[in-house]
C-alpha positions as CSV (number, residue, x, y, z in Angstrom):
1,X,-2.0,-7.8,-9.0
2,X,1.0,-5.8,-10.8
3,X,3.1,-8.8,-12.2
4,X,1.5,-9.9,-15.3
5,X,-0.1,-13.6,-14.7
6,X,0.7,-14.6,-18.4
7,X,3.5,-16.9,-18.9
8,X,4.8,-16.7,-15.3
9,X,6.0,-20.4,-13.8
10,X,3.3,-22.4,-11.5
11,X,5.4,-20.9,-8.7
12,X,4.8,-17.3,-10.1
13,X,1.0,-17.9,-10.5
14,X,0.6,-19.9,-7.2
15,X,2.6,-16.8,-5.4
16,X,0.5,-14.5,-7.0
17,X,-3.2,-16.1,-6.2
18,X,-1.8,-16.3,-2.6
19,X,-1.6,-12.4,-2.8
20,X,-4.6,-11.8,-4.9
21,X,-6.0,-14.4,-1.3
22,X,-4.2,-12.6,0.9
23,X,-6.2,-9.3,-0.2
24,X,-9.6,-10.7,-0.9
25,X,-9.4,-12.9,3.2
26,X,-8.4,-9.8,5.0
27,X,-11.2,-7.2,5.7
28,X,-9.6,-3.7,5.7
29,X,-6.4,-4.2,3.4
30,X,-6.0,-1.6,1.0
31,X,-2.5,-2.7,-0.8
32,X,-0.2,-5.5,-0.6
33,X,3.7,-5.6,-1.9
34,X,6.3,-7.9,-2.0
35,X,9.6,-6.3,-2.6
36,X,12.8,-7.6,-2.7
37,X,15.8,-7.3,-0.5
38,X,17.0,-4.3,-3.1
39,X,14.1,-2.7,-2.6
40,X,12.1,-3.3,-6.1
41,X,8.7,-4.3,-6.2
42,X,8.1,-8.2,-7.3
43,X,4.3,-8.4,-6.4
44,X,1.2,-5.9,-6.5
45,X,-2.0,-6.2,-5.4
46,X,-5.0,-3.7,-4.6
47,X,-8.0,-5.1,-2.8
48,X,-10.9,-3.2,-4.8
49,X,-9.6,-4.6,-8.1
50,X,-8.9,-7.7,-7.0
51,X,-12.3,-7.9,-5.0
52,X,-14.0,-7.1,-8.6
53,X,-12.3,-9.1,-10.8
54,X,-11.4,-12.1,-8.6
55,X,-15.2,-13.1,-8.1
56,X,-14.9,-15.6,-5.0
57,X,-11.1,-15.6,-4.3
58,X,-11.5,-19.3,-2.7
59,X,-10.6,-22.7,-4.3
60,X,-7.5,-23.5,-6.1
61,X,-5.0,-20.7,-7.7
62,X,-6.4,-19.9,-10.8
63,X,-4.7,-20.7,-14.1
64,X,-4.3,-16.8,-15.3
65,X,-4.6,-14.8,-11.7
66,X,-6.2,-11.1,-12.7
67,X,-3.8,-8.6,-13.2
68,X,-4.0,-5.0,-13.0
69,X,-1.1,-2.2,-13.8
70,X,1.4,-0.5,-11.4
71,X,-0.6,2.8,-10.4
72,X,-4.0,1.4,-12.3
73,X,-7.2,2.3,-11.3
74,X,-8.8,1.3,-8.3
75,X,-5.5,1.1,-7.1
76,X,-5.6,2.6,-3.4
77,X,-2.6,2.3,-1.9
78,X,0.3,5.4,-1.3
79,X,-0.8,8.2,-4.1
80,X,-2.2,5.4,-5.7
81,X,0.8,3.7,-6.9
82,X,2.4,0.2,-6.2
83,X,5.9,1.3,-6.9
84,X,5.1,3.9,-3.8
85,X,4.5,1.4,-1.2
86,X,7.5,-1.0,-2.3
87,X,9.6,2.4,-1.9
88,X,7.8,3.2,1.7
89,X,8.3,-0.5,2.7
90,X,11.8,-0.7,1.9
91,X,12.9,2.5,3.4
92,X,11.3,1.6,6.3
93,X,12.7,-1.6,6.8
94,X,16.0,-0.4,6.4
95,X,14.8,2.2,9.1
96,X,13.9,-0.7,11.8
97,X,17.3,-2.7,10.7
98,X,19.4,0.4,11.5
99,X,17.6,0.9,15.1
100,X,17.7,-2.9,15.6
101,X,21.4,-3.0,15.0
102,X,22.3,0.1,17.2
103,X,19.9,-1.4,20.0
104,X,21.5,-5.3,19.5
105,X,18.1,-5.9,19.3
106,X,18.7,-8.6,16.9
107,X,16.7,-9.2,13.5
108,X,13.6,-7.2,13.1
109,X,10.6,-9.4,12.4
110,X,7.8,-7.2,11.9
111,X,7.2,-3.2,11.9
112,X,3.4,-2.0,12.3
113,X,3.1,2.0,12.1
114,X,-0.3,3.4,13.1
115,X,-1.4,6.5,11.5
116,X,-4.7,8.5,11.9
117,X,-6.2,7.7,7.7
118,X,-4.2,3.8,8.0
119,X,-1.8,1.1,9.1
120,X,1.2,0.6,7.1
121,X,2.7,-3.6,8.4
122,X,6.1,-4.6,7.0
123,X,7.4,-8.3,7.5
124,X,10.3,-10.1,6.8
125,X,9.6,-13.0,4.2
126,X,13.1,-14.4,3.3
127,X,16.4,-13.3,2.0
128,X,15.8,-9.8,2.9
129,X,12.3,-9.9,1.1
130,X,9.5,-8.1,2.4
131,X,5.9,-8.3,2.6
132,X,4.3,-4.8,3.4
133,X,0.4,-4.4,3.4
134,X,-1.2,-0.5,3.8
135,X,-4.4,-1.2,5.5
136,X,-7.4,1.1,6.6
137,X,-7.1,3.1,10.1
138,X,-10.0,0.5,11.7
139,X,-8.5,-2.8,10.2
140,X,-8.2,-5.4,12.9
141,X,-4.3,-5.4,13.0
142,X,-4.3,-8.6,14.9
143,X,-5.9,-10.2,12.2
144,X,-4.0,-8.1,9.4
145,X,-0.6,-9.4,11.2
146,X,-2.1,-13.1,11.7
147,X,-2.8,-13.3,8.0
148,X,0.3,-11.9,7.2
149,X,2.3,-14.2,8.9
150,X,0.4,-17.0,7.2
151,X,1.2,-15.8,3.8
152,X,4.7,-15.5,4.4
153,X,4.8,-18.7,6.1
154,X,3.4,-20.3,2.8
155,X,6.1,-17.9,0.1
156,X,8.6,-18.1,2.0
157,X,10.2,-21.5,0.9
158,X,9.0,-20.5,-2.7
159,X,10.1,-17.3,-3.3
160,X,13.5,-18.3,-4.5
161,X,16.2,-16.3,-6.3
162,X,14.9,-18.0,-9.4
163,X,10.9,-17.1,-8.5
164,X,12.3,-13.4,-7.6
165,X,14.3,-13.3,-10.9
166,X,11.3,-14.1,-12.9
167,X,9.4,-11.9,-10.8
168,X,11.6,-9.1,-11.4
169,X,11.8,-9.3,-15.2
170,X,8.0,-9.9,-15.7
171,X,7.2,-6.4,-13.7
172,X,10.3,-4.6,-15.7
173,X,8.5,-5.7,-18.8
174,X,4.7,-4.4,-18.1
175,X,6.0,-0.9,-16.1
């Protein structure tokens, strides 16, 4: 987890453990972001580190979720930095907009690109916020898209501009 756990709200904390869950349910995830509508990372998380440090990753959200820096080690996602997924992420979601508006396709929903060494899934989660996980080439994607949908079904009401404001500052303060 990127956004340091220590004297974040409830919300911040609950959001983050339901990351930190996210990583640690899904068999195959290698990064997780949440980015906001501007395209700046809000939430980390790398599944080896949380996997270590997170010991069962079940019950209720922890008081202090485990945190670990932007680019730290373990952490396996795009060259190995957090701040290079949210960037991937955004771009491509402002990719799949552009196509969806010039096909009156209406409002994208979800983008899944599948590349020989990984999957890269982006989801909408609210006011323009996204939810992009980089996942191993033999994930399940059913289950990687499944588990996403449940996460942002559960931050979606709670990521407000207030939660995404705090968010924001907290990671502008540990980078």
């Amino acid at each position: 987890m990127t956004a340091p756990a220590y004297g974040l709200s409830t919300e911040a904390r609950n959001l983050a453990w339901l990351l930190s869950n996210l990583v640690d349910e899904v068999p195959g995830v290698r990064s997780v972001a949440v980015v906001s509508s501007d395209g700046l990372l809000l939430l980390s998380s790398d599944a080896e580190a949380v996997r270590t440090r997170a010991g069962s990753g079940h019950g209720n959200p922890p008081e202090q979720p485990q945190v670990a820096p932007v680019g730290g080690p373990g952490d396996d996602g795009p060259k190995g930095s957090s701040a290079d997924l949210a960037t991937i992420v955004s771009g491509l979601a402002a990719l799949t907009t552009g196509a969806a508006k010039l096909m009156s396709a209406g409002v994208v929903k979800q983008t899944m690109v599948a590349m020989d060494g990984g999957s890269l899934f982006v989801m909408s989660i609210s006011d323009g916020s996204l939810l992009g996980v980089h996942a191993t080439p033999d994930c399940d994607m059913n289950v990687v898209a499944y588990h996403m949908a449940l996460f942002v079904g559960r931050a979606g009401h709670v990521l407000t501009p207030e939660l995404r404001s705090e968010l924001r500052k907290s990671m502008e303060r540990h980078q």
